[in-house]
C-alpha positions in Angstrom: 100.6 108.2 128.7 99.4 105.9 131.9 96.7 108.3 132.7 95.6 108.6 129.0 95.2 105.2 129.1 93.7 104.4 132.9 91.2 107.2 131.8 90.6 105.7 128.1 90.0 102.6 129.8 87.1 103.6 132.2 85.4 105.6 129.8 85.3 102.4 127.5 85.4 99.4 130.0 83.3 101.3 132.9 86.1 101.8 135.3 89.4 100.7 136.0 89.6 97.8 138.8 92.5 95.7 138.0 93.9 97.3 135.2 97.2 96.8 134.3 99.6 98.8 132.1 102.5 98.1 129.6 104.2 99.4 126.5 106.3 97.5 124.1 108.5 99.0 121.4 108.4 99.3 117.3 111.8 98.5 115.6 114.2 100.0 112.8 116.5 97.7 111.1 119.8 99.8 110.5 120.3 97.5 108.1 120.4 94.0 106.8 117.3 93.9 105.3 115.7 91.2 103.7 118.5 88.9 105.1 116.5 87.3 108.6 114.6 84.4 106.4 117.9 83.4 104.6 119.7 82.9 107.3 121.7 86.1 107.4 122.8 88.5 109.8 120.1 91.7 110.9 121.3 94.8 113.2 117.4 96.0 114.1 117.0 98.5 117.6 113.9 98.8 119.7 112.6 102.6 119.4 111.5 104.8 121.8 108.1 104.9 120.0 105.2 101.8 119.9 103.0 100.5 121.3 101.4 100.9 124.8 98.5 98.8 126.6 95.8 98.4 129.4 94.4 95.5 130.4 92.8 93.3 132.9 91.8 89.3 133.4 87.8 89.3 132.9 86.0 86.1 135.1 84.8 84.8 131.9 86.4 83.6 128.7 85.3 86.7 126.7 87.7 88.5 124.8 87.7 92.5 124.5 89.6 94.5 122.0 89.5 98.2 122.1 92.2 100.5 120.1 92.6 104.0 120.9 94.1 104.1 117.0 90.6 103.0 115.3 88.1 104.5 118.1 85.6 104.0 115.7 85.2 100.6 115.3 83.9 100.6 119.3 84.8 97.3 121.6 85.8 94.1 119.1 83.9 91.1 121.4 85.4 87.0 120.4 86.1 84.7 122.7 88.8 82.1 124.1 86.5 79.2 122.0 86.7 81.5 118.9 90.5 82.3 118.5 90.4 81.6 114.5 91.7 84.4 111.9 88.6 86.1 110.7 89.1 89.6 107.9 86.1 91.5 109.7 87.7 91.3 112.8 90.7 94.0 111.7 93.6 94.5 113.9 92.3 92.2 116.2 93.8 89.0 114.4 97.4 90.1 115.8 96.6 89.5 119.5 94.7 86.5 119.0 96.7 84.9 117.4 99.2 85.5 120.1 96.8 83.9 122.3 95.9 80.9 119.9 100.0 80.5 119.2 100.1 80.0 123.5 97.7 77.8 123.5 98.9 75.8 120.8 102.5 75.6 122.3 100.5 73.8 125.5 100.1 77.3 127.8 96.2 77.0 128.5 95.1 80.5 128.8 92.0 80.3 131.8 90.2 83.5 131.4 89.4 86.3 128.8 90.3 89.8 128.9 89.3 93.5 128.6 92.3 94.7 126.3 93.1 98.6 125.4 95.7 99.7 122.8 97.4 103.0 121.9 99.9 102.9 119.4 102.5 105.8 118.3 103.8 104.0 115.6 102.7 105.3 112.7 100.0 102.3 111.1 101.5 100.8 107.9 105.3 102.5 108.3 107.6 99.4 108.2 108.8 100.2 112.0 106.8 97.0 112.6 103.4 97.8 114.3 102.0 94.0 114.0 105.4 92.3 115.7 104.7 95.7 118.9 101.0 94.8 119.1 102.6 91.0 119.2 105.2 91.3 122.0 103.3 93.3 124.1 100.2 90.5 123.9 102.9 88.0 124.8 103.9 90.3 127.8 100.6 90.8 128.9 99.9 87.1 129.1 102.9 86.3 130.8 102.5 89.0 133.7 98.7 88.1 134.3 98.9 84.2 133.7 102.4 83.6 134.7 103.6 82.1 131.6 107.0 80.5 131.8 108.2 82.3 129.0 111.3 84.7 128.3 111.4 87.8 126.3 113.3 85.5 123.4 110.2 83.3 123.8 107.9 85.8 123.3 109.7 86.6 120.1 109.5 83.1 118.7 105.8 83.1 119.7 105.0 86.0 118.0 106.6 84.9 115.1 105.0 81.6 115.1 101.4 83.5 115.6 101.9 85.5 112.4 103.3 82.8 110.0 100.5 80.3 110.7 97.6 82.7 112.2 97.9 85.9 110.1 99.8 83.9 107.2 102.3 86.6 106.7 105.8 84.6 106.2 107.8 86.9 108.7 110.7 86.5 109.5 112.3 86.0 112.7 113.6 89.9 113.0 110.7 92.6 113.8 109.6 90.5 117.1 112.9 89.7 118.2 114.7 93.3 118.2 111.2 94.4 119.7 111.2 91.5 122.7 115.0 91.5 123.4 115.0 96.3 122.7 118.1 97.6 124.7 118.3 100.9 125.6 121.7 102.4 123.2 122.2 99.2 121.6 121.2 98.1 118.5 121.1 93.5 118.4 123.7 92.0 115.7 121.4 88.6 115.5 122.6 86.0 113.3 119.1 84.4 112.4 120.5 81.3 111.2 120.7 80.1 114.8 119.3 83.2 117.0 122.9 83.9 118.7 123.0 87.9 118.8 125.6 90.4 121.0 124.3 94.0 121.4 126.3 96.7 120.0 126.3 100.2 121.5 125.0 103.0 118.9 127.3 105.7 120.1 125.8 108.7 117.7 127.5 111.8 119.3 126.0 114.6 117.4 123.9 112.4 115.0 120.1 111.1 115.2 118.0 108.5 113.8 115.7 110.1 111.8 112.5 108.0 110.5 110.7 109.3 107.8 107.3 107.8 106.3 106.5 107.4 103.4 102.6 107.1 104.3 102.0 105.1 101.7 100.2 102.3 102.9 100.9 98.4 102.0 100.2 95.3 103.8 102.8 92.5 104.1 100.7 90.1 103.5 99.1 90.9 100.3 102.6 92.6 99.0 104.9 91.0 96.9 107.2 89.8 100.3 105.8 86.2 99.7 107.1 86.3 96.2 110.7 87.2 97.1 110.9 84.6 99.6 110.0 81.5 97.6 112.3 83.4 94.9 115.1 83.1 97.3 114.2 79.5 98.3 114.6 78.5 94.6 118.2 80.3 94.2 119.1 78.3 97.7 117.9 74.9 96.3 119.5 75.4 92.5 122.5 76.5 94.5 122.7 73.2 96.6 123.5 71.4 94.2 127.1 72.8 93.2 128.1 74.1 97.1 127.5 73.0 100.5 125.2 75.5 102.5 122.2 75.9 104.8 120.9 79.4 103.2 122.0 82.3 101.3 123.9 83.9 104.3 126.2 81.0 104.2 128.4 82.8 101.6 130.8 84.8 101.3 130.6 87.6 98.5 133.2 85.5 96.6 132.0 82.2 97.1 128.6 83.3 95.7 130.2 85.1 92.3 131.9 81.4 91.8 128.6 79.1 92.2 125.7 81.9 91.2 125.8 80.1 87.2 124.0 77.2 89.0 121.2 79.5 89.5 119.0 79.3 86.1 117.2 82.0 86.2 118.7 85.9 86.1 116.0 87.4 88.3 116.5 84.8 90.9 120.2 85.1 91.0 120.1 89.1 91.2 117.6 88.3 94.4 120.4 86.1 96.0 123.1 88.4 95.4 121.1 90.6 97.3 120.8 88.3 100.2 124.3 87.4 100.3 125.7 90.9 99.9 123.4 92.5 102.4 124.3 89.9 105.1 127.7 91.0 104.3 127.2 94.5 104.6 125.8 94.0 107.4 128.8 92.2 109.4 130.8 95.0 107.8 128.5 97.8 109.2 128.9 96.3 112.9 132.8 96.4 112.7 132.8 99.8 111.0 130.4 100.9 114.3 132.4 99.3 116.7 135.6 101.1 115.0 133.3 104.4 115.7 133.6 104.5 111.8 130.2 106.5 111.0 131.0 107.5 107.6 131.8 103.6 107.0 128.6 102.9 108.7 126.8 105.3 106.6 128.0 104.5 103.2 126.8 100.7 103.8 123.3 101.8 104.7 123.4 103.9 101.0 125.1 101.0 99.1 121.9 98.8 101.1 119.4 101.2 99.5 120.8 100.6 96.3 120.5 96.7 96.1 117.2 96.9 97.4 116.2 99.0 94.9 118.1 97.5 91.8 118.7 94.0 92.8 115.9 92.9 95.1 113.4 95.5 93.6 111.1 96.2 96.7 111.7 99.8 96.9 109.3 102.1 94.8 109.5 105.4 93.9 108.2 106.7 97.1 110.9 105.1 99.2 113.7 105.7 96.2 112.3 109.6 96.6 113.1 109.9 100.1 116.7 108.1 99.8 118.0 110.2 97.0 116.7 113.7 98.1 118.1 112.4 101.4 121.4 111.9 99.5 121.9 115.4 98.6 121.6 117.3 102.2 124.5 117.8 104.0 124.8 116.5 107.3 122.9 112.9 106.4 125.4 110.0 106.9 123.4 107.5 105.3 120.0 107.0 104.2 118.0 104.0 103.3 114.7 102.4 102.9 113.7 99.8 106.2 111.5 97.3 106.6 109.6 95.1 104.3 109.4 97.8 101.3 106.6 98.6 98.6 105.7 101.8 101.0 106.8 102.3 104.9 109.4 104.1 106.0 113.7 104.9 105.6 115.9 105.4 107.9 118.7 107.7 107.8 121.6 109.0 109.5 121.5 113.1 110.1 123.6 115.4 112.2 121.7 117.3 114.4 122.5 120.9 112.5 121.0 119.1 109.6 117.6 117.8 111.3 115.5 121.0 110.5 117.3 121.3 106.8 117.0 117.6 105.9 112.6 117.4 107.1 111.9 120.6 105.1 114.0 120.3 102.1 113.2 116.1 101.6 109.5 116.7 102.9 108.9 119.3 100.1 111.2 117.4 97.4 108.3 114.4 98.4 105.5 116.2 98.2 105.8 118.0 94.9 107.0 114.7 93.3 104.4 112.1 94.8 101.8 114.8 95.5 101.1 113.7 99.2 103.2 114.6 102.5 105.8 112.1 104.4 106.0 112.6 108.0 109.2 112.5 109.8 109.8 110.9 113.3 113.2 112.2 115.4 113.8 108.9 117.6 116.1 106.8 119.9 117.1 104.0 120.6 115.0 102.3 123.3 113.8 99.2 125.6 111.8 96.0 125.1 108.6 95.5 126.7 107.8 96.4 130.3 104.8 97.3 132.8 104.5 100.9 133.4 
């Protein structure tokens, strides 16, 4: 991929003095999903897939974007005076507002640069595209300007640039597992207060296997803002009868005895959610750390199923994909990751089953949604790095 990428980069830049090259990951939440902005528990790990990146410090403060991904929209030209969210200028909004989000926290960034992107995620998928594109900005920043910054930093930053640049209400989760990626080990982060321990994924005879539902949504204009404040209403009306900071405060028990203080029934089914996923989710880690895989498994199905009947974010692609998943044998567990409304699950298969599970689940999805998915065998992998 280096060479792809040197020789990309002089074809479109006019040669390749200086250049610099790095890669930074996507992430798959194995589960805890909709848990990071309520101050829950998450267990994401970095991928082996995501995004990779040239780049070299211009003598000017002129900013160029070029993405191997949408070759036909040519070299994207703004500047360091101009680092304001604009819809015309695409993808481009994700690394500058990496670079306003620097400058805003007091790094002054002293020249422009001559950026190139490649990205093997697939665009859209859930396995968080924008928090790669992010990171690996961050990274690149860091290693040409010398930021003072650590990986953890990077993550905040990111975050920070797409809640107030892009004004998608992320949580803390995608840029995190992507920034802090260890090779084997999957991050139990408690997002209430950003303390995490990595977990080894020991899958002996088992892979991840990612499949995509390629239909496309955007988090921004999907209905992710909605269940948020939804949440942030059950937390507030719960206040009032029981001491907590957010939803992953509670226990499944203290929640059944306070969740009449929340007046209104879709509301309380999207806080049981929350507090029942964070649970699963410290249940999934012990059950992992007990090499319990079938444990492990039947918490990732019993995820899917809240998603879909109490948080409602699922869809009938993603619900598709989970239940045909359901019936092969040799899949562990299956359910939807990410945001939802489109993307991507995530499921558990033994490797007899691979072949079996992508032929009989991709033709299940394509007769009943009339399009393909696309499936992606993958492993654990590393946070950012220079290649």
């Amino acid at each position: 991929m280096k060479e792809t990428l040197l020789k990309t980069f002089g074809e479109v830049y006019g040669d390749t003095e200086g250049v610099k090259t790095f890669f930074a990951p996507g992430r798959v939440n194995l589960i805890g999903e909709h848990t990071d902005y309520n101050g829950g528990h998450v267990f994401p790990c970095a991928l082996t897939i995501g995004t990779y990146g040239a780049a070299r410090v211009r003598k000017d403060r002129k900013l160029c974007f070029y993405s191997m991904n949408f070759e036909h929209l040519g070299v994207i030209e703004s500047g360091l005076e101009d680092l304001k969210p604009a819809k015309e200028a695409g993808w481009t909004n994700y690394p500058k507002g990496v670079m306003w989000a620097f400058e805003e926290k007091g790094y002054q960034i002293p020249f422009g640069l001559d950026i190139l992107l490649c990205g093997n995620i697939p665009n859209g998928s859930g396995l968080s595209s924008s928090a790669s594109v992010e990171v690996l900005t961050g990274y690149i920043l860091k290693e040409f300007f010398g930021f003072d910054v650590s990986n953890q930093d990077l993550a905040l930053i990111g975050q920070f640039s797409e809640n107030n640049f892009n004004g998608v209400n992320c949580g803390i989760m995608d840029q995190f597992a992507i920034a802090m990626g260890k090779k084997d080990h999957a991050i139990f982060l408690d997002t209430a207060d950003l303390s995490y321990t990595y977990a080894p994924v020991k899958l002996e005879g088992i892979k991840l296997v990612i499949a995509s539902s390629n239909k496309k949504r955007g988090l921004g204009d999907s209905k992710y803002n909605e269940r948020r404040s939804e949440c942030e209403m059950a937390l507030a009306e719960l206040k009032k009868v029981v001491e907590i900071n957010g939803l992953g405060d509670l226990t499944e028990e203290q929640f059944e005895a306070n969740k009449s203080a929340i007046k209104d029934i879709v509301r309380a089914k999207r806080a049981k959610h929350a507090v029942y996923e964070n649970q699963r989710t410290i249940k999934a880690v012990r059950a992992l750390e007990a090499n319990d895989i079938a444990q492990f498994g039947q918490l990732m199905n019993e995820s899917h199923i809240s998603l879909r009947d109490d948080y409602e974010v699922t869809g009938v692609e993603l619900d598709t994909l989970v239940e045909e998943a359901w019936k092969i044998d040799g899949v562990v567990g299956s359910r939807m990751t990410g945001a939802g409304f489109g993307g991507c699950t995530v499921s558990l298969v033994k490797d007899e089953a691979i072949d079996t599970f992508i032929n009989k689940v991709g033709e299940a999805y394509r007769r009943k949604i009339g399009y393909k998915a696309d499936f992606y065998v993958v492993e654990v992998g590393d946070g950012p790095c220079t290649l």
